[in-house]
N, C-alpha and C positions, 0 to 999 in steps of 0.2 A: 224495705217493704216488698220491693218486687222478687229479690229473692228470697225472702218467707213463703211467697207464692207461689215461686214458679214461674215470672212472668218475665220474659228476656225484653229488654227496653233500649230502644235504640230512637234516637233522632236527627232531623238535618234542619236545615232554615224552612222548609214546609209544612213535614210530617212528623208525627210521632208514632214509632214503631211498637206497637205491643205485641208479641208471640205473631208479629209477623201482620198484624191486623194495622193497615195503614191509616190514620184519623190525621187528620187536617188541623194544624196547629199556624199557618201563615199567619201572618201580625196579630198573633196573642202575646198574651200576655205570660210571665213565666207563671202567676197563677190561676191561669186559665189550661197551658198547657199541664200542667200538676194536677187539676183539676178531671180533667182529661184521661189522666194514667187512674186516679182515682173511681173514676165513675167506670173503666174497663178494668179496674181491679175487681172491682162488685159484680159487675157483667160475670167473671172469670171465676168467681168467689159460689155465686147461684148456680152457674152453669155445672159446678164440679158437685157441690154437697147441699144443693134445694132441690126438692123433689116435683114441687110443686112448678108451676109455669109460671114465667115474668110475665108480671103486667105489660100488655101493650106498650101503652103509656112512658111507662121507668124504660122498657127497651126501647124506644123511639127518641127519646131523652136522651138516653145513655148513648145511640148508634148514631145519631141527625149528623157529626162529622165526619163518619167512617167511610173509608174508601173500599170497594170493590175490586176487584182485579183489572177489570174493564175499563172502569174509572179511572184506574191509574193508569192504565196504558195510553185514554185519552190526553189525560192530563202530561204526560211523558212527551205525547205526540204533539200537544198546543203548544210547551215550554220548551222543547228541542232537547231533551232530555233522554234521548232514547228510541 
């Protein structure tokens, strides 16, 4: 699915990597992490071929585990990762 897409997918025992967009996957579950690639698959899906604007809502839903650049550096800087 992710290459139908376009979407390069990487993970480690934290994060789930989509095109680079870091989302918080720690003690999930693997259908929760799946879950996850799914709901930034559709993110990726509107954002390329819907014209219209995502609801608040669906994107607040879709992004509540996403990390920021910022975020990960904190988070980098708490866990000694970096």
């Amino acid at each position: 699915m992710a290459k139908e897409l376009s979407i390069e997918v990487k993970a480690d025992d934290t994060f789930l990597y989509c095109n680079g967009q870091a989302i918080g996957i720690a003690c999930n579950s693997t259908y929760a992490t799946l879950t996850e690639f799914i709901e930034y698959a559709f993110w990726h899906y509107w954002k390329k071929w819907k014209r219209e604007k995502m609801p608040d809502s669906v994107r607040k839903t879709i992004q509540r585990y996403w990390f920021t650049d910022e975020q990960m550096q904190m988070w980098r800087k708490e866990h000694n990762e970096g």
